[in-house]
C-alpha positions in Angstrom: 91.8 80.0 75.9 93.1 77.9 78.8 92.1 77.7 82.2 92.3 75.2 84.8 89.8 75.4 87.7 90.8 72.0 89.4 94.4 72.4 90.9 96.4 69.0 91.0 98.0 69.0 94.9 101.0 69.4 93.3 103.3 72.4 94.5 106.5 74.1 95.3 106.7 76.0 97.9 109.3 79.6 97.3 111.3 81.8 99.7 113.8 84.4 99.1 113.0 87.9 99.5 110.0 89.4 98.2 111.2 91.8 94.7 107.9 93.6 94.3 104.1 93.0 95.1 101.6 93.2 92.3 100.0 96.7 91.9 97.5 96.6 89.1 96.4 95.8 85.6 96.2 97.7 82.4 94.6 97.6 80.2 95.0 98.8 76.3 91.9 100.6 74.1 91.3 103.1 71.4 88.1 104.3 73.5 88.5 104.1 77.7 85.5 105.5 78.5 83.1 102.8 76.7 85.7 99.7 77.4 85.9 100.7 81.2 82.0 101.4 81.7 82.1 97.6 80.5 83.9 96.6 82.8 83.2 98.7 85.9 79.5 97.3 84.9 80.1 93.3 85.1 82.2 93.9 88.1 80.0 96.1 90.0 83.1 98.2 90.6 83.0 102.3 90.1 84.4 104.3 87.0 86.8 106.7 87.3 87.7 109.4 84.5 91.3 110.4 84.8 90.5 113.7 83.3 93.3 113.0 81.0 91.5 110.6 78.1 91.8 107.6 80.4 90.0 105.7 82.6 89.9 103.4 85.4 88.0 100.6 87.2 88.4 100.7 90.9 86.4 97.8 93.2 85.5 100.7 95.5 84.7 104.1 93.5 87.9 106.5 93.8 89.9 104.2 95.8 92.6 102.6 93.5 94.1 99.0 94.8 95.1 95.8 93.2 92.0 95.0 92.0 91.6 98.4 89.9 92.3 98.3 86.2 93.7 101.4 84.3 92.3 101.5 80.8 94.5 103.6 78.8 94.4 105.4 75.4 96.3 103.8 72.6 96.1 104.6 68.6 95.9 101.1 67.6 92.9 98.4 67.4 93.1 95.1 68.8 94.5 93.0 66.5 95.1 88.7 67.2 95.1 87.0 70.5 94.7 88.6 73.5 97.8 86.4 76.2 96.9 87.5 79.0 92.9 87.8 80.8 90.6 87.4 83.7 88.4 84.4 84.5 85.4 85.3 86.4 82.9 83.5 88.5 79.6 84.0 87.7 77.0 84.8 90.8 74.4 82.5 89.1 74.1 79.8 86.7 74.9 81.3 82.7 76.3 85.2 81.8 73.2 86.3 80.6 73.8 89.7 82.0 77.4 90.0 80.7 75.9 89.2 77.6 73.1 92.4 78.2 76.0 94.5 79.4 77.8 94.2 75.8 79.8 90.7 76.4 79.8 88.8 73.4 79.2 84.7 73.5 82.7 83.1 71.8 81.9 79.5 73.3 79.8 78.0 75.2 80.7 75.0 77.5 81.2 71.6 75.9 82.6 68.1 75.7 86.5 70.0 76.3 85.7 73.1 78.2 82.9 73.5 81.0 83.0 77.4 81.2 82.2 79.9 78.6 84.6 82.3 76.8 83.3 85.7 76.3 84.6 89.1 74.1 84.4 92.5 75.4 83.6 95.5 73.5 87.0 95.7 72.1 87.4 91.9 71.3 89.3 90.7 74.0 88.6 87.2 75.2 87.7 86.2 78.9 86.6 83.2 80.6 83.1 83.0 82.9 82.7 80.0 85.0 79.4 78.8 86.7 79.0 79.4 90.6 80.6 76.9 92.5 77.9 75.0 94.2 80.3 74.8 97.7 81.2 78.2 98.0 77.8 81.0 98.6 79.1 84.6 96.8 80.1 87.2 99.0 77.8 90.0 99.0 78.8 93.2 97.1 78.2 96.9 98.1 75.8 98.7 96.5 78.0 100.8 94.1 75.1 103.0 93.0 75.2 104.5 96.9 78.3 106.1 96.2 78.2 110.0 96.0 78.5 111.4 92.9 81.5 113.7 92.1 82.4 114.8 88.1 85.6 112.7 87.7 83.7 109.4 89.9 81.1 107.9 88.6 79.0 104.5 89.8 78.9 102.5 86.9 74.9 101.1 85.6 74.5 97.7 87.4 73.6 94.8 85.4 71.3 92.1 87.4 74.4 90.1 88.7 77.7 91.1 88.7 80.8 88.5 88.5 84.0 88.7 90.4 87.0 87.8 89.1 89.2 84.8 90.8 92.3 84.4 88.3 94.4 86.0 86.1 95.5 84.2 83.4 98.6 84.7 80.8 99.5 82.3 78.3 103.1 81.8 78.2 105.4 78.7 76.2 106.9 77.4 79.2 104.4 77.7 82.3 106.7 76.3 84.6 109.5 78.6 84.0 107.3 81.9 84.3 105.2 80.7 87.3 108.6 80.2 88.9 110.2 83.6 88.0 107.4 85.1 89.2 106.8 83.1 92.3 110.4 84.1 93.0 109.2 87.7 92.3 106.3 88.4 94.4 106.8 85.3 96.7 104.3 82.4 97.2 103.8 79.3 96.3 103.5 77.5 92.8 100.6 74.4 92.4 100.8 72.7 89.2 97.8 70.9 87.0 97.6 67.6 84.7 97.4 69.9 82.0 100.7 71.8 82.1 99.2 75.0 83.7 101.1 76.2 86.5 100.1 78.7 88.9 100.9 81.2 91.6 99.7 81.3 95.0 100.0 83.8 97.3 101.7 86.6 95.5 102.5 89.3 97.5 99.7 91.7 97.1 98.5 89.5 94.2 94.6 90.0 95.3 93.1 86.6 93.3 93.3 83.1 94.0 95.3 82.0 91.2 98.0 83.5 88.6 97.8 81.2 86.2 100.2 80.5 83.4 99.0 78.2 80.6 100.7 76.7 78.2 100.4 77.7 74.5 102.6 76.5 71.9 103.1 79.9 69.9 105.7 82.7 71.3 104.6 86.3 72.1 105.1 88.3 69.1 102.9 91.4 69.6 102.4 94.1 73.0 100.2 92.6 75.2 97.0 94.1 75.0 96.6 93.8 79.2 99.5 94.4 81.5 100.0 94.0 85.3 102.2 96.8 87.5 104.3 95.8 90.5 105.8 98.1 92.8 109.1 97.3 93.8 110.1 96.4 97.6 113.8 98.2 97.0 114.7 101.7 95.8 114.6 100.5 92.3 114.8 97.8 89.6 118.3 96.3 90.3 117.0 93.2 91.6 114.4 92.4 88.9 117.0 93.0 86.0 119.8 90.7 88.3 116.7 88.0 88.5 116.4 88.1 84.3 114.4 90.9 83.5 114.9 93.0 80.8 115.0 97.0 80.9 112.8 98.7 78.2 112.5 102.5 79.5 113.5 104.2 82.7 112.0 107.0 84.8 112.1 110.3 82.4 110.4 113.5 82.4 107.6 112.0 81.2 107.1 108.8 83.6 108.3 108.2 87.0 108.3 103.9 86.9 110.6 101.5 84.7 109.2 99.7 82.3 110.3 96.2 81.8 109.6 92.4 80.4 109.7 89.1 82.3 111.4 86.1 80.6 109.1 85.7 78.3 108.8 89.5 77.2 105.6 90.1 79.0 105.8 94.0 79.4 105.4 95.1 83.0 105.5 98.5 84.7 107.1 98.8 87.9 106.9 102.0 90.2 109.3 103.2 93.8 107.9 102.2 96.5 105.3 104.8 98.2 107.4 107.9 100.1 
């Protein structure tokens, strides 16, 4: 797991016109309901059954946005790293209650790493850093105020709840896929002494960083978690003329392309909104 809370100065700033603006994550499970009840619980957001064997997260309950996280029914188990996750910042000092929501302790802050890597239920690693002692959390609604309605549900909340401040996808060469993606969604790319490079500024993008950190193994496998874009022109002409690569196109069954950055990272990207 690689992160990099301390940005060098370093940066390149992009222009061109905006492809797309990030929509959303996904994220991959054999069981939606208990996965996204873990995760609507450590982030204080609402759960929302999709009446359809999937779930979703949503920061406000029944109002989907860029924050929201669609956890979707697949057949198959977890199986090896997870490339792309969340970091979090904790709302007090150690993730005691992510640990009494379900979170599993991986690592605990050391001589190389001064955050602590957590599992969720199904395995998949995150990163949970300590408040910063400069910045006071912003206060969160009280999720358990919502009204109830069958298909929206608040989710238990545990003591504290964390908020998450960047996404995170390994990738062999940082540079290069902070800079496609930069080019993408716009913004502005800051780079770190370790190789990490990031994105800042993303169009609709709604974290501080996007972070790409360096690895030095390849994708071989789906990625477990997925973002969604949603294109700024009629449809995907621009994304496969900027290197992208066309896996599936609208059909009776889906109305969005499906495609992979540079890197293969698999991506969904939907028409803009009518």
């Amino acid at each position: 797991m690689t992160a990099a809370p301390g940005r060098a100065p370093a940066r390149a700033d992009e222009s061109g016109p905006v492809l797309a603006r990030f929509k959303d994550l996904c994220l991959d499970t054999v069981d939606p309901h208990t996965l996204g009840n873990f995760w609507a619980r450590i982030l204080g957001g609402g759960l929302v059954d999709l009446r359809d064997g999937d779930t979703r997260v949503d920061g406000r309950p029944g109002h989907p946005g860029p924050e929201s996280i669609w956890v979707n029914r697949v057949p198959e188990p977890r199986t090896g790293k997870t490339r792309v996750h969340l970091d979090l910042r904790l709302d007090r000092p150690d993730p005691a209650d992510l640990l009494a929501a379900g979170a599993r302790l991986v690592r605990e802050p050391d001589a190389e790493v001064g955050w602590w890597v957590l599992a969720d239920p199904d395995g998949n690693e995150f990163c949970a850093f300590a408040p910063r002692p400069d910045r006071t959390p912003a206060p969160r609604p009280d999720r358990t105020a919502a009204p109830f309605e069958p298909d929206r549900t608040p989710a238990p909340r545990p003591g504290s709840t964390a908020g998450p401040f960047e996404l995170v996808v390994d990738a062999r060469d940082a540079i290069a896929q902070a800079t496609w993606w930069a080019q993408v969604l716009g913004g502005r790319i800051e780079r770190d002494a370790d190789g990490a490079a990031s994105v800042v500024g993303g169009a609709g993008f709604p974290w501080d960083y996007w972070v790409f950190a360096p690895v030095p193994e390849p994708k071989t496998a789906k990625n477990r978690m997925h973002w969604d874009v949603e294109l700024t022109g009629a449809n995907c002409t621009a994304l496969l003329d900027a290197g992208a690569t066309l896996l599936r196109e609208p059909d009776d069954d889906i109305d969005w392309w499906i495609l992979t950055d540079p890197e293969g990272n698999e991506f969904c990207a939907f028409p803009p909104p009518r």
